[in-house]
DSSP file (Angstrom, degrees, kcal/mol; ACC not computed):
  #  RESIDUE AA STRUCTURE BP1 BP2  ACC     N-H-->O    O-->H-N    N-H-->O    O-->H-N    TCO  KAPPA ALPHA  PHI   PSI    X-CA   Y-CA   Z-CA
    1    1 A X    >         0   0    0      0, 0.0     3,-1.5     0, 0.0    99,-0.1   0.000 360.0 360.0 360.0  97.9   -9.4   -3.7   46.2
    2    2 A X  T 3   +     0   0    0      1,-0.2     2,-0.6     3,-0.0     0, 0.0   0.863 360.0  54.2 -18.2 -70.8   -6.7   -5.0   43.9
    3    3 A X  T 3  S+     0   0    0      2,-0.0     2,-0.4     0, 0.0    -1,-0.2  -0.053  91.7  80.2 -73.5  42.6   -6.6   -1.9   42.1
    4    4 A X    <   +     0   0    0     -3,-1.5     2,-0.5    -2,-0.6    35,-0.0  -0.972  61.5 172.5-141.9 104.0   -6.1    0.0   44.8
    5    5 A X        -     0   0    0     -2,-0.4     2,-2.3    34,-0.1    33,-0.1  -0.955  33.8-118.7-144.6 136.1   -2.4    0.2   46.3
    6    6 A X        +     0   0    0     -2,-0.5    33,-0.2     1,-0.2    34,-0.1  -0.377  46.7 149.7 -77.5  98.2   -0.7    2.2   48.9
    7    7 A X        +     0   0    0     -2,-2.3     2,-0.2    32,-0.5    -1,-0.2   0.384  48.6  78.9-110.6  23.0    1.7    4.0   47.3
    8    8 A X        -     0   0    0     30,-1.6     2,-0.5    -3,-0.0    30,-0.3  -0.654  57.4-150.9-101.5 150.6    1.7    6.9   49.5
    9    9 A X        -     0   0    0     -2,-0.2    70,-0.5    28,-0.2     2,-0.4  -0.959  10.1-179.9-152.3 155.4    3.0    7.8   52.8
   10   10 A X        -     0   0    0     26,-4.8     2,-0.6    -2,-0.5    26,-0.2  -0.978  28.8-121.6-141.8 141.5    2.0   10.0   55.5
   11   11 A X  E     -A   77   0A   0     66,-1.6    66,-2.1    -2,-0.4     2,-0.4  -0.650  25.9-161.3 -91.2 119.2    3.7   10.9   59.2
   12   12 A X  E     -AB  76  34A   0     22,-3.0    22,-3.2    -2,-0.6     2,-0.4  -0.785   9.3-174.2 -97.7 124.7    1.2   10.1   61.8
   13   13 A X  E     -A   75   0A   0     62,-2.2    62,-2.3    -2,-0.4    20,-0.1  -1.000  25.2-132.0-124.4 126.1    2.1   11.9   65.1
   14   14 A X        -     0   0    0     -2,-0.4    17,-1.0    18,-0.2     2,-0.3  -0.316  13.9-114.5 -49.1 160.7   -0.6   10.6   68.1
   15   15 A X  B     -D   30   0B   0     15,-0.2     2,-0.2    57,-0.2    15,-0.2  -0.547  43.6-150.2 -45.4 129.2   -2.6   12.9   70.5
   16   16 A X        -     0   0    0     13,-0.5     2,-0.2    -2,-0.3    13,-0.1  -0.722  20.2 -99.0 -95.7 177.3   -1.0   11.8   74.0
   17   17 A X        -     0   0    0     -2,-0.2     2,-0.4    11,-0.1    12,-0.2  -0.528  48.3-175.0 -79.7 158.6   -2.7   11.8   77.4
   18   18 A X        -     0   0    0     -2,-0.2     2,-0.2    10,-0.1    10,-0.0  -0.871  11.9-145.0-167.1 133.8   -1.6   14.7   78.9
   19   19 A X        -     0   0    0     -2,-0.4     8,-0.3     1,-0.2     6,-0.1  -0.600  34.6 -75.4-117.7 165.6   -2.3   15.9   82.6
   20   20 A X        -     0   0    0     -2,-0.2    -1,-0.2     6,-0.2     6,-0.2   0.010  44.4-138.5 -52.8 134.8   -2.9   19.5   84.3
   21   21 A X        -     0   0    0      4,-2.1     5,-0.0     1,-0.0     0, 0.0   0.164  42.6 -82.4 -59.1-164.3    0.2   21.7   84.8
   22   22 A X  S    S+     0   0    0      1,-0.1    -2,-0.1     2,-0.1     4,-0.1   0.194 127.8  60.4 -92.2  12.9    0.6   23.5   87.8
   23   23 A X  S    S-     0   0    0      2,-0.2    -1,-0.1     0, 0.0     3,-0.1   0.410 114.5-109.0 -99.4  18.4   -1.6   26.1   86.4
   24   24 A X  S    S+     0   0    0      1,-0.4     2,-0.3     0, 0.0    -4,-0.1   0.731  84.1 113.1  98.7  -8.1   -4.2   24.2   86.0
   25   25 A X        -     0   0    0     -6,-0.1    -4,-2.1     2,-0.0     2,-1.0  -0.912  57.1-139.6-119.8 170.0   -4.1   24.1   82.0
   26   26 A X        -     0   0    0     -2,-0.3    -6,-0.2    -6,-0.2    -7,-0.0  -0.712  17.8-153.6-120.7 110.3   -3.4   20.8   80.4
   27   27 A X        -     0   0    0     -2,-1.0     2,-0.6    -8,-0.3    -2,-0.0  -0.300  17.0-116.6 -77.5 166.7   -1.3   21.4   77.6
   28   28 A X        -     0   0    0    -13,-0.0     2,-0.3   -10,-0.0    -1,-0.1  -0.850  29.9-169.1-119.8 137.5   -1.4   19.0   74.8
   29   29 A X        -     0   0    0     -2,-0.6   -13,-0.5   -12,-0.2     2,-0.1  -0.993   8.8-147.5-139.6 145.4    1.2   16.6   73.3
   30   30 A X  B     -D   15   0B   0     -2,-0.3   -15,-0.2     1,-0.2     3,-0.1  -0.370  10.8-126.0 -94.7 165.7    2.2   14.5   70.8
   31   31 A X        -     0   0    0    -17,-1.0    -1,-0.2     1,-0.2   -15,-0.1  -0.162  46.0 -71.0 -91.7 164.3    4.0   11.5   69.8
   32   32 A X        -     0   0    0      1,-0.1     2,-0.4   -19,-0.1   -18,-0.2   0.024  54.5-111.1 -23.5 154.7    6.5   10.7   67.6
   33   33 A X        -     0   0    0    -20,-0.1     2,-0.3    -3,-0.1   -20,-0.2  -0.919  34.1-157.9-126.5 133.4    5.4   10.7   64.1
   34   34 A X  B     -B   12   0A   0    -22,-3.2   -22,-3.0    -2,-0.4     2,-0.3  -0.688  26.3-105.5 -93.8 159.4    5.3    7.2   62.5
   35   35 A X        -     0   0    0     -2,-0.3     2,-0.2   -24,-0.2   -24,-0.1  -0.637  40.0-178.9 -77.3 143.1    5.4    6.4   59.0
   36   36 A X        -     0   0    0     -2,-0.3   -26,-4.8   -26,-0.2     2,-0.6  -0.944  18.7-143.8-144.2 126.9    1.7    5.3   57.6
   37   37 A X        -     0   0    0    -28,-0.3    29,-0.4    -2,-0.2   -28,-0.2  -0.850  29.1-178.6 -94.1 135.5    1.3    4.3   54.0
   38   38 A X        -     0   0    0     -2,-0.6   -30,-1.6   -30,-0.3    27,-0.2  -0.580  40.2-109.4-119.4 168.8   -1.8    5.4   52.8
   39   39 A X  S    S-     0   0    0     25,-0.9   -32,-0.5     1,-0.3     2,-0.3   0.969  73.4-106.0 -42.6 -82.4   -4.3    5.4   49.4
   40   40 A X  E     -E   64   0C   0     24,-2.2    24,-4.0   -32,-0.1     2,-0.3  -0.923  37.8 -97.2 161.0-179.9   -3.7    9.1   48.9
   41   41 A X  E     -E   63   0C   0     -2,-0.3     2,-0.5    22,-0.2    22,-0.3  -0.980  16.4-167.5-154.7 172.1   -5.5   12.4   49.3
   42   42 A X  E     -E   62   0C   0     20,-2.2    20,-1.7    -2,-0.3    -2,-0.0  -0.959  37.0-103.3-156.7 136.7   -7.4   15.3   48.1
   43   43 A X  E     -E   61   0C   0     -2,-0.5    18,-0.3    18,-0.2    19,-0.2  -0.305  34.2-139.6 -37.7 153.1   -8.6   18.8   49.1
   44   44 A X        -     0   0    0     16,-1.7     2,-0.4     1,-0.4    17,-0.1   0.073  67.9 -53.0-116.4  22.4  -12.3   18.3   50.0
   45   45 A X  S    S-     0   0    0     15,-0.3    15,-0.4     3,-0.0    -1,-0.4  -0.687  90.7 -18.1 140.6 163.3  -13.1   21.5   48.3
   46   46 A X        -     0   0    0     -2,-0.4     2,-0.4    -3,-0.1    14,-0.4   0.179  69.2-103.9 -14.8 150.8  -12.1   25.7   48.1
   47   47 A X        -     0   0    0     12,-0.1     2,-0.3    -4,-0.1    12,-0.2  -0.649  41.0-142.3 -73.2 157.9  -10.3   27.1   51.0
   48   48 A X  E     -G   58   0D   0     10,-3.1    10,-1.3    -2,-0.4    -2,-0.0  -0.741   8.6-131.2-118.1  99.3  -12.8   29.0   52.8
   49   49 A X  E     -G   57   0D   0     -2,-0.3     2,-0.3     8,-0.2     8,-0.2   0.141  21.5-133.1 -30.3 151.6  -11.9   32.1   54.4
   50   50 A X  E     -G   56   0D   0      6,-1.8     6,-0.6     1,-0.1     4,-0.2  -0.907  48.4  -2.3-142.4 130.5  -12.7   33.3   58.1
   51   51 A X  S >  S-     0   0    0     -2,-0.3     3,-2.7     3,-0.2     5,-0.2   0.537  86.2 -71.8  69.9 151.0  -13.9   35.9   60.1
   52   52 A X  T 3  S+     0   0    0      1,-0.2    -1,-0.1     2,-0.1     0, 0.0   0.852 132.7  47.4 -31.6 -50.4  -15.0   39.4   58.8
   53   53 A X  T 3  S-     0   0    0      1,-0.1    -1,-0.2     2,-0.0    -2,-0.1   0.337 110.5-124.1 -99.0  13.0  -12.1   41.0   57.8
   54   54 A X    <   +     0   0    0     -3,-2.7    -3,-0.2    -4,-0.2    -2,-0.1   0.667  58.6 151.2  76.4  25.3  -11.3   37.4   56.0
   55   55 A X        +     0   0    0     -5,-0.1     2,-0.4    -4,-0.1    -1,-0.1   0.287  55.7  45.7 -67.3  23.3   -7.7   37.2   58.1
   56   56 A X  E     -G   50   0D   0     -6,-0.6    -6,-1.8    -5,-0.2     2,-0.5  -0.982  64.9-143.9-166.3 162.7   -7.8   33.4   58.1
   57   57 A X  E     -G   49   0D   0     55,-0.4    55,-2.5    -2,-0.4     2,-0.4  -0.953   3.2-157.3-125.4 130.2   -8.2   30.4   56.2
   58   58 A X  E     +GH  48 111D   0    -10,-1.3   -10,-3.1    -2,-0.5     2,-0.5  -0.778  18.1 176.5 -96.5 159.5   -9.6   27.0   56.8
   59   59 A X  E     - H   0 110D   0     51,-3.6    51,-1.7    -2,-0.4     2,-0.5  -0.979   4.4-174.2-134.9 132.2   -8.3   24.3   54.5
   60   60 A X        -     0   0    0     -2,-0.5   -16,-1.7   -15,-0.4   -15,-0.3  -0.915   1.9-170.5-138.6 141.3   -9.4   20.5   54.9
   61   61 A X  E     -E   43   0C   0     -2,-0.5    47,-1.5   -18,-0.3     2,-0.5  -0.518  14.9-135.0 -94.7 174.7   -8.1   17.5   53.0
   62   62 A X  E     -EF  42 107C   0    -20,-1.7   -20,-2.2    45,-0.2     2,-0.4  -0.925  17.4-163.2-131.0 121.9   -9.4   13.9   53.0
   63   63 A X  E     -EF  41 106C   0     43,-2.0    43,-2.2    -2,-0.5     2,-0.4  -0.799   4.5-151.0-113.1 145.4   -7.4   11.2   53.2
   64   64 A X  E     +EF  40 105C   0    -24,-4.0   -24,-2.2    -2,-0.4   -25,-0.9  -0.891  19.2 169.0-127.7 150.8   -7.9    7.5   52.5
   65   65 A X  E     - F   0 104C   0     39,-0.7    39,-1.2    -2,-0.4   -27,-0.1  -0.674  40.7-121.7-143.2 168.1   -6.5    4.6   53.9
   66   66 A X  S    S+     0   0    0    -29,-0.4     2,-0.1    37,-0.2   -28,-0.1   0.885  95.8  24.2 -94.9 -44.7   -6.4    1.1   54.2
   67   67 A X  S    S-     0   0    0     35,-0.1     2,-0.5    36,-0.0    -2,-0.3   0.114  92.6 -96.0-178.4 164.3   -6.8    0.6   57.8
   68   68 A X        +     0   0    0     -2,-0.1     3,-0.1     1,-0.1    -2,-0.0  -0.930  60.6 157.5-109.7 120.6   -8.4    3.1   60.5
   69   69 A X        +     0   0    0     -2,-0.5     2,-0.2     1,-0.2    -1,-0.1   0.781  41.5  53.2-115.1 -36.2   -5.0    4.8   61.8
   70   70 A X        -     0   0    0    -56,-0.0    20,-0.7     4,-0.0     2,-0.4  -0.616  62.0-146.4-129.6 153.1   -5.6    8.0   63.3
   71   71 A X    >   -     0   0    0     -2,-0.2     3,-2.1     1,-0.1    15,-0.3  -0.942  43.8 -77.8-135.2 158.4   -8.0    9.4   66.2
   72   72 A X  T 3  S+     0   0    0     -2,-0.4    15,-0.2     1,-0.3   -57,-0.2   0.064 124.6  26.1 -52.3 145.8   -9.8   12.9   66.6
   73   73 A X  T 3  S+     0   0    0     13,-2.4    -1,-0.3     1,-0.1    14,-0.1   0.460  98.6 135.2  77.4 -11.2   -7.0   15.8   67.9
   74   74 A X    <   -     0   0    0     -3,-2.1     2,-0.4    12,-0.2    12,-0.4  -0.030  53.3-126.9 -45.7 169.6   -4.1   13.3   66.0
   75   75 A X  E     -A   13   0A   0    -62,-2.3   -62,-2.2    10,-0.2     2,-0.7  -0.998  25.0-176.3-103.1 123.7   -1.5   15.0   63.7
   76   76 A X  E     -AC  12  84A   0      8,-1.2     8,-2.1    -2,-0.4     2,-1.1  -0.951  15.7-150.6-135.5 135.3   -0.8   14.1   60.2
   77   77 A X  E     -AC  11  83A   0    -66,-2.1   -66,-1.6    -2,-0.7     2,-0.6  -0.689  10.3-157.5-100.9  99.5    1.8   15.5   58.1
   78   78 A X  E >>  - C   0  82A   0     -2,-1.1     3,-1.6     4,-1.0     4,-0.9  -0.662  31.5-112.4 -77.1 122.0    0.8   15.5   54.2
   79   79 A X  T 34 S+     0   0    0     -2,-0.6    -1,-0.1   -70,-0.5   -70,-0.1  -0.561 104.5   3.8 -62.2 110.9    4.0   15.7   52.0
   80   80 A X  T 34 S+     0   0    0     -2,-0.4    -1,-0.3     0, 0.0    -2,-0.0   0.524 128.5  73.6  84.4  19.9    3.8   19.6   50.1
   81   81 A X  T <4 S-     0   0    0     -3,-1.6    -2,-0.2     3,-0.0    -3,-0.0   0.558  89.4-145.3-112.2 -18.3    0.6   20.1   52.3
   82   82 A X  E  <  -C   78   0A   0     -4,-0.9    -4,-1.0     2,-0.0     2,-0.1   0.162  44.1 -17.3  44.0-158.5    1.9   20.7   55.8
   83   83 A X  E     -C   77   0A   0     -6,-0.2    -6,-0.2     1,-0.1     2,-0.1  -0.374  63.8-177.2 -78.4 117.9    0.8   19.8   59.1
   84   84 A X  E     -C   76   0A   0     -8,-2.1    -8,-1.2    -2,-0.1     2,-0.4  -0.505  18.4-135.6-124.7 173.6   -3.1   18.9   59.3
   85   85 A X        -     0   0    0    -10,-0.2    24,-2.0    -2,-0.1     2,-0.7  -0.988  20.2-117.9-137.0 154.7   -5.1   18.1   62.2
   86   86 A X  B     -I  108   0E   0     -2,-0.4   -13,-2.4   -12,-0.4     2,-1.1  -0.337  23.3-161.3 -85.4 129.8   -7.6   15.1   62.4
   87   87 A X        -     0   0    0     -2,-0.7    20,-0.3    20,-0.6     2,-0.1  -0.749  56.1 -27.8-115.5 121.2  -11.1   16.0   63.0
   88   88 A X  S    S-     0   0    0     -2,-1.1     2,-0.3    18,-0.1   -15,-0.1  -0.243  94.5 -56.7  51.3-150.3  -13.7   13.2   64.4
   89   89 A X        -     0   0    0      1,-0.1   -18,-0.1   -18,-0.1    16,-0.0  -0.925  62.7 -79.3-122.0 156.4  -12.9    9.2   63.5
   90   90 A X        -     0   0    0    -20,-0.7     2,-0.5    -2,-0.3    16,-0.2   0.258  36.3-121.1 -30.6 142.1  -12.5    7.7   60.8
   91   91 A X        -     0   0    0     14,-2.3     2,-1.0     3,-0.0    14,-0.3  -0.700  13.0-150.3 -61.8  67.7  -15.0    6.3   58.1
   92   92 A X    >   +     0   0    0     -2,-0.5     3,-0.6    12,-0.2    12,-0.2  -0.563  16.8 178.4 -82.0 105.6  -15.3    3.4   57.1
   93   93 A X  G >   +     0   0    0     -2,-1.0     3,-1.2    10,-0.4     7,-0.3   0.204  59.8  89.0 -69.4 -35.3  -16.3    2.6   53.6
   94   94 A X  G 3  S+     0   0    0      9,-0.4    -1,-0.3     1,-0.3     5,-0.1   0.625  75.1  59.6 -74.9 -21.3  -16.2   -1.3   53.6
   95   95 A X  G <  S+     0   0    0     -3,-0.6    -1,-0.3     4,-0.1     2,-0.1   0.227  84.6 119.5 -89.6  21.9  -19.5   -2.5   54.7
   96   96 A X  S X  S-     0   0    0     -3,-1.2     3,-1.0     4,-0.3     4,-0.3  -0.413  79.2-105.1 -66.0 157.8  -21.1   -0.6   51.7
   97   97 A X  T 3  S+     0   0    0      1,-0.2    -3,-0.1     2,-0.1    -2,-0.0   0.503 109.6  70.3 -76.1   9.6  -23.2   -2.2   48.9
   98   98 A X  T 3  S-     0   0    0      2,-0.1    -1,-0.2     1,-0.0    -4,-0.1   0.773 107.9-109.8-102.9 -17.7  -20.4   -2.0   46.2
   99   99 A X    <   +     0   0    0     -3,-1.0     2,-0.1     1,-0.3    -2,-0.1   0.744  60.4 156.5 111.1  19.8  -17.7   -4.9   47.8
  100  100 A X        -     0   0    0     -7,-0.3     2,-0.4    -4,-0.3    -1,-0.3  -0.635  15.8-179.7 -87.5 145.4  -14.7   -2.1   49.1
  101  101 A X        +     0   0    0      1,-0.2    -8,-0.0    -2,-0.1    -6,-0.0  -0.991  58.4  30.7-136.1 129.3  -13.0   -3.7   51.5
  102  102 A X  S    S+     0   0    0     -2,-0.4     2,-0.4     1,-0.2    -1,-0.2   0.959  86.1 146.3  94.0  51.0   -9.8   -1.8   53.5
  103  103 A X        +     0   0    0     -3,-0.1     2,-0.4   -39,-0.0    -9,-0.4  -0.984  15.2 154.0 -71.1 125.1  -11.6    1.7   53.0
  104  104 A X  E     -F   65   0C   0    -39,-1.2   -39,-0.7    -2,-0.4     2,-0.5  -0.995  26.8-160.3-141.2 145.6  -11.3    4.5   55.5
  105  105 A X  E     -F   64   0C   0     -2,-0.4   -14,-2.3   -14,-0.3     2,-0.6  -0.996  11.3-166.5-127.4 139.0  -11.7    7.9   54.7
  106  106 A X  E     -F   63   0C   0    -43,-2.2   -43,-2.0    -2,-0.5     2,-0.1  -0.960  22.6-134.3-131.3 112.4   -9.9   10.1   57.8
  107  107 A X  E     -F   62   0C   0     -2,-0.6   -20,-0.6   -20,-0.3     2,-0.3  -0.600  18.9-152.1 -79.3 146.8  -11.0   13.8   57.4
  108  108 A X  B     -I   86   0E   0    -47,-1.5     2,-0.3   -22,-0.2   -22,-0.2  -0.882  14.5-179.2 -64.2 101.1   -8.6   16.5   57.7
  109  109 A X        +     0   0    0    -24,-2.0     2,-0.2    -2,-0.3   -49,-0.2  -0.600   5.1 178.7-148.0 110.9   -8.5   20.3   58.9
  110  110 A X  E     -H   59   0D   0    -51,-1.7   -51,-3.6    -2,-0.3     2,-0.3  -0.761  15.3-149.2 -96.8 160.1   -6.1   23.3   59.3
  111  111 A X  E     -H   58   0D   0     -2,-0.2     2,-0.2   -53,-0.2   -53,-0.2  -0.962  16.5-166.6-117.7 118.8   -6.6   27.0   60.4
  112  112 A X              0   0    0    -55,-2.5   -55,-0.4    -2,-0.3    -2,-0.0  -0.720 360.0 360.0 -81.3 143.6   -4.4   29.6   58.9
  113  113 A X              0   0    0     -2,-0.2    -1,-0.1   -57,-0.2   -55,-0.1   0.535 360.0 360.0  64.1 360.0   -4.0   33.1   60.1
């Protein structure tokens, strides 16, 4: 899409493989964070509060991209948004009836509190 430009950038830190400790839990870690120029992104709606006594928030963004970048359990770091984490794989937009081509939409999700 011509009008369409990545003029964004976002730090993509993978999921790594990561094997049992010696107790027996497997903690999980990530990579390095690359630079990824992206579309841009947007809140997908309210935060929504959590649990009775409303001590937590979930927040999710959506972010679109050119490319399929990022895989479920990933890290992305939004500049003035913090640290997000990616939740399932991507979407991709381009085989739709309207002619986008190099769409992906990569859902988003943090837990506060």
């Amino acid at each position: 899409m011509y009008w369409l430009t990545t003029s964004h950038t976002v730090r993509h830190m993978p999921l790594e493989e990561y094997t049992e400790d010696s107790w027996g839990a497997q903690p999980q870690a990530w990579g390095d964070p690359i630079e990824v120029a992206v579309y841009g992104w947007a809140p997908v709606g309210a935060d929504q509060l959590m649990r009775d006594l409303d001590t937590g928030i979930r927040r999710g963004y959506d972010l679109y991209a050119p490319e399929p970048f990022a895989s479920p359990g990933d890290r992305i770091l939004l500049p003035g948004a913090g640290m997000f984490e990616v939740v399932g794989h991507p979407e991709d937009y381009s085989t739709g009836p309207f002619g986008f081509k190099n769409a992906v939409r990569i859902n988003l999700l943090r837990v506060e509190g």
